[in-house]
C-alpha positions as CSV (number, residue, x, y, z in Angstrom):
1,X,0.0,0.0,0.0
2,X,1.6,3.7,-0.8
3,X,0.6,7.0,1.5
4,X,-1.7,9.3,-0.4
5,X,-2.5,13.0,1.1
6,X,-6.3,14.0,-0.7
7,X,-7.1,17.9,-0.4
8,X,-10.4,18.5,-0.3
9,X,-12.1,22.1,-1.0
10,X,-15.0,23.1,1.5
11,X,-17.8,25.7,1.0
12,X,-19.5,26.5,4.4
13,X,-20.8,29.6,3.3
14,X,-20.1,31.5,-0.1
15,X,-17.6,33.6,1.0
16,X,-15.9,31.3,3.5
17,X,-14.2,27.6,2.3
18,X,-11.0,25.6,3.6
19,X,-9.2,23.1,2.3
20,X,-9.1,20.1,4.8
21,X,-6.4,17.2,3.7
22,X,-6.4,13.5,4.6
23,X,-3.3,11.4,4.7
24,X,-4.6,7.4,4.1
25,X,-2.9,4.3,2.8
26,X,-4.1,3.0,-0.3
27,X,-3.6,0.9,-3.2
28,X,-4.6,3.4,-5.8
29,X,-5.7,6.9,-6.5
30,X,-9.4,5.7,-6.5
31,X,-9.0,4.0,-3.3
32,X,-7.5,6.9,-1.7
33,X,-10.3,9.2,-2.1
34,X,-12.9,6.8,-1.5
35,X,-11.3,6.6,1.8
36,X,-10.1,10.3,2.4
37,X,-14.1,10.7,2.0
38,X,-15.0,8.0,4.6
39,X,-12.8,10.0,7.0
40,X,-14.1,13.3,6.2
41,X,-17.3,11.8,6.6
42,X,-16.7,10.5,10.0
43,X,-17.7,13.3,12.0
44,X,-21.3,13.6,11.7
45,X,-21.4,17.4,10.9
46,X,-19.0,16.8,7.9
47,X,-21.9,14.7,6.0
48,X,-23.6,17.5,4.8
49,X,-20.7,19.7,4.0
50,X,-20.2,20.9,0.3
51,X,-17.2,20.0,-1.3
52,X,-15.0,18.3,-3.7
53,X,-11.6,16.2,-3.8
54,X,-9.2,19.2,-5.7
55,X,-6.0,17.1,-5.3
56,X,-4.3,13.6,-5.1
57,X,-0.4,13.4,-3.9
58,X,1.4,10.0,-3.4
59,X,3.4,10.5,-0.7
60,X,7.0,9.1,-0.7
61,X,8.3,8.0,2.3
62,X,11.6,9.8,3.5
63,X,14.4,7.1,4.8
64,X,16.0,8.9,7.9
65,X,19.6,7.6,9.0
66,X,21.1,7.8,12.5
67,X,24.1,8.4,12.9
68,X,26.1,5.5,15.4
């Protein structure tokens, strides 16, 4: 499975909107929203929120060294 992060773009009111992101593990791009979507959708005052997916970024996963 690879790391996605999924941007979402909110409208609560006209002249208000954020742009919440999920980070989920996923096998594909499609996979990765649908679950970026079941999180957002996970607090039950999100549900009804307009909005739309406006980006998909695999994350790659940094390798950090120590130093002995």
């Amino acid at each position: 499975m690879k790391k996605y992060r999924v941007m979402f773009e909110t409208f609560i009111h006209p002249a208000f909107f954020f742009h919440p992101c999920y980070i989920v593990e996923a096998n594909n791009v499609e996979e990765a929203k649908e679950k970026a979507q079941e999180a957002f959708n996970s607090h039950p005052n999100n549900v009804k929120l307009q909005r739309e997916i406006v980006d998909v970024e695999e994350l790659m996963e940094q390798i950090r060294r120590r130093k002995r």
